[in-house]
C-alpha positions, -999 to +999 in steps of 0.1 A: -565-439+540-594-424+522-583-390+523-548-399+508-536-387+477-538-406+445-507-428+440-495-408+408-496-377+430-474-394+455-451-405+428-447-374+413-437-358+447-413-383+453-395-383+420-397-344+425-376-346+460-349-369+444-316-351+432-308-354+399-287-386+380-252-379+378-238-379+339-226-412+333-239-432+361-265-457+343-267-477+372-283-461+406-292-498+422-256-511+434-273-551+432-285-543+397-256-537+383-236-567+401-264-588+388-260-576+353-223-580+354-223-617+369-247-627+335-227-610+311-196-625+325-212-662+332-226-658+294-193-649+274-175-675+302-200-702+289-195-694+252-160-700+255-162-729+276-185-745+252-161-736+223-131-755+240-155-781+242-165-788+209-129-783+201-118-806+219-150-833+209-136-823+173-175-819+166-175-791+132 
């Protein structure tokens, strides 16, 4: 443990060893991007909802 490298050391070598991103791909972490697509979705789905409700409250 003491004679280990620093930790930005062993960053660098591991970021070094990784292949490069593929063009396009913006999301390497297949949760991540599940995640981000389940708020967007549950956000617009809410707006709308909440529209049709108001609409139908007749609230201006």
């Amino acid at each position: 443990m003491f004679h280990s490298k620093p930790i930005e050391e062993r960053i660098a070598e591991r970021q070094a060893q990784r292949p490069s991103l593929k063009e396009g791909k913006h999301f390497e972490h297949g949760p991540a991007k599940f995640i981000f697509i389940f708020v967007v979705v549950f956000v617009v789905v809410g707006h709308i909802a909440g529209l049709l409700l108001l609409m139908a409250l007749g609230v201006h």
